[in-house]
N, C-alpha and C positions, 0 to 999 in steps of 0.2 A: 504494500500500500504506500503511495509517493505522499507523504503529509509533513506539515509545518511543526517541529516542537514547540511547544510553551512557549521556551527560553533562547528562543533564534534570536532577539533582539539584541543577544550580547553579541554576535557578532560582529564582522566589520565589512562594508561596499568595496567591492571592487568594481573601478569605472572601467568601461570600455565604449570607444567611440567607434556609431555605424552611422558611414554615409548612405540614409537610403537611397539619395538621390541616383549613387552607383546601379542601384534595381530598375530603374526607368528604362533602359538602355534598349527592352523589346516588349514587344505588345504584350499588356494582358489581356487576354482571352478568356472565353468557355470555353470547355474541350470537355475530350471523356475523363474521366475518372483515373490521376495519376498516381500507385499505391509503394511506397517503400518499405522496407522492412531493415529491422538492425538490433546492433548490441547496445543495450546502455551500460555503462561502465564507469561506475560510481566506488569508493572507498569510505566517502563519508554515512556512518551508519544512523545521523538525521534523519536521513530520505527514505529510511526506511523499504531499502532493494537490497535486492540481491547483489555481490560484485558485478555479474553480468545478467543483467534483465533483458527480454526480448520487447521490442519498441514495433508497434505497426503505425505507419501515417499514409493518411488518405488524404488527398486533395483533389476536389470535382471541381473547380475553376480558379483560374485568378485573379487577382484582387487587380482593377482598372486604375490606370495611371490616375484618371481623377479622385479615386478612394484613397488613394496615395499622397494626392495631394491635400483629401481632406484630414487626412490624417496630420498631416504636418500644421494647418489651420486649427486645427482643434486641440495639439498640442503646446501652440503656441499662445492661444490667445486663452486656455481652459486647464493648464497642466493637465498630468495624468488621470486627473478626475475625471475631467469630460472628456478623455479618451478612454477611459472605462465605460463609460455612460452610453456612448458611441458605439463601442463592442458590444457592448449587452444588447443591443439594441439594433445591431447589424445582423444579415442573415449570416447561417452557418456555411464555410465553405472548405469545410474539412475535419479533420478529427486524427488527437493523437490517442493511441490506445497502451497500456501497460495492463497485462495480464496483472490481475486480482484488484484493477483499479476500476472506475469507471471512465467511459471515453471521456479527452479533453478537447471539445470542440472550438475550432480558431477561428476569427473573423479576417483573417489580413494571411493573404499569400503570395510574395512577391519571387521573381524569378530575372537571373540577367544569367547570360551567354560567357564562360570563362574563355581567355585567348585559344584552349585547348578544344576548344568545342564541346568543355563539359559545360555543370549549372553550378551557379551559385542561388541558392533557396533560401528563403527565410519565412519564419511561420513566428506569429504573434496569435496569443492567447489571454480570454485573462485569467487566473489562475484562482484557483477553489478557496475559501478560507473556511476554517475549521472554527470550532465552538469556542475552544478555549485561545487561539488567536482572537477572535472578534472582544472576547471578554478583556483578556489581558490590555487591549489596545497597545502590541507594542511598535515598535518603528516600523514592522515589517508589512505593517498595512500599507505604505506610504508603495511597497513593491508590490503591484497587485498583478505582474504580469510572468507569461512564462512565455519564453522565445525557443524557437528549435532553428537554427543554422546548419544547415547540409553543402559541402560542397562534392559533387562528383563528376565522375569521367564520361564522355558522349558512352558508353554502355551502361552507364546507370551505375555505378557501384564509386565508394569514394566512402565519407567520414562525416564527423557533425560535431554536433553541441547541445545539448539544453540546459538552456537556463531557469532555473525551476522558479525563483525570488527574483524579481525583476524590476526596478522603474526605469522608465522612461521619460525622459524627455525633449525638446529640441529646442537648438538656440531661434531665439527670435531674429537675428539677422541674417545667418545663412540656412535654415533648416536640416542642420546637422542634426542627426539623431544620437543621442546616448543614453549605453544601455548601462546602468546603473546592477549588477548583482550582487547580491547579497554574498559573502565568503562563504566558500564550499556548497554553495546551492547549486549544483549542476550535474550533468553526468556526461562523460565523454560518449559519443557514437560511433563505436565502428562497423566495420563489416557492412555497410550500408550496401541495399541493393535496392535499384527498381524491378519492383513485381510487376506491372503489368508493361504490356505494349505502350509504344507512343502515341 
């Protein structure tokens, strides 16, 4: 079961900057239903997995340069709040799965073209809060998101990231995005493969 302790508040943010603008770079589209499968591979026993957990992710379309764009408007002018508000409130266009979890369904699926002719993916969520987080009220409400970054080979296979404790958010003058994670909230991906057809 992937859940928040109590006591994650003592921990400490690690920043990391993503330009999404880098994502823009080819059409998002409908298409069919595009499904991955991988290792998650985690040490820290927070998070409540196994060293190596099996990860399935589905994506039935991607998120349109102007969703893209509103994303970065409603970051800028509402912080992470009304980019929550925004998500809960946007349809579902995909879902990460963890056996013995329940699906975690994402609203933002972005995709650009690597020089090699693989992908660079990114998947925004926003992430579950539990009983005694919401009671505690610790800083870690302020992360209300989980990201999953994939990069792979034009045959589909390659590596990743999930970020499990997350904020967000972007400068007001160039609409850099940064991901804000919380320390040791993540699990490495490997083994990544695309299951289905293109």
């Amino acid at each position: 079961m992937l859940s928040l302790p109590q006591h994650a508040a003592r921990g400490l943010a690690v920043l990391v900057v993503f330009a999404l603008a880098t994502l823009a770079g080819s059409a998002q589209t409908t298409m069919s239903p595009i499904t991955f499968s991988g290792q998650l591979v985690s040490l820290n026993p927070q998070l409540n997995l196994p060293p190596q957990t099996p990860l399935d992710i589905a994506i039935t379309r991607w998120s349109t340069v102007d969703e893209r764009e509103q994303l970065v408007t409603v970051l800028k002018a509402s912080g992470g709040k009304g980019l929550l508000e925004m998500m809960q409130s946007a349809p579902r266009i995909g879902s990460i799965r963890i056996p013995g979890t329940l699906n975690y369904e994402f609203h933002f699926a972005m995709r650009s073209e690597s020089p090699d002719g693989g992908e660079f993916i990114t998947l925004i969520a926003d992430r579950p809060v539990g009983f005694a987080e919401a009671v505690d009220g610790p800083r870690t409400l302020e992360y209300r998101f989980m990201v999953l970054q994939l990069q792979v080979n034009p045959i589909g296979r390659g590596e990743g990231r999930l970020s499990v404790v997350t904020k967000i958010t972007a400068d007001r003058v160039t609409g850099e995005i940064n991901l804000e994670t919380w320390e040791d909230f993540y699990a490495t991906l490997r083994d990544v493969r695309r299951t289905s057809r293109r």
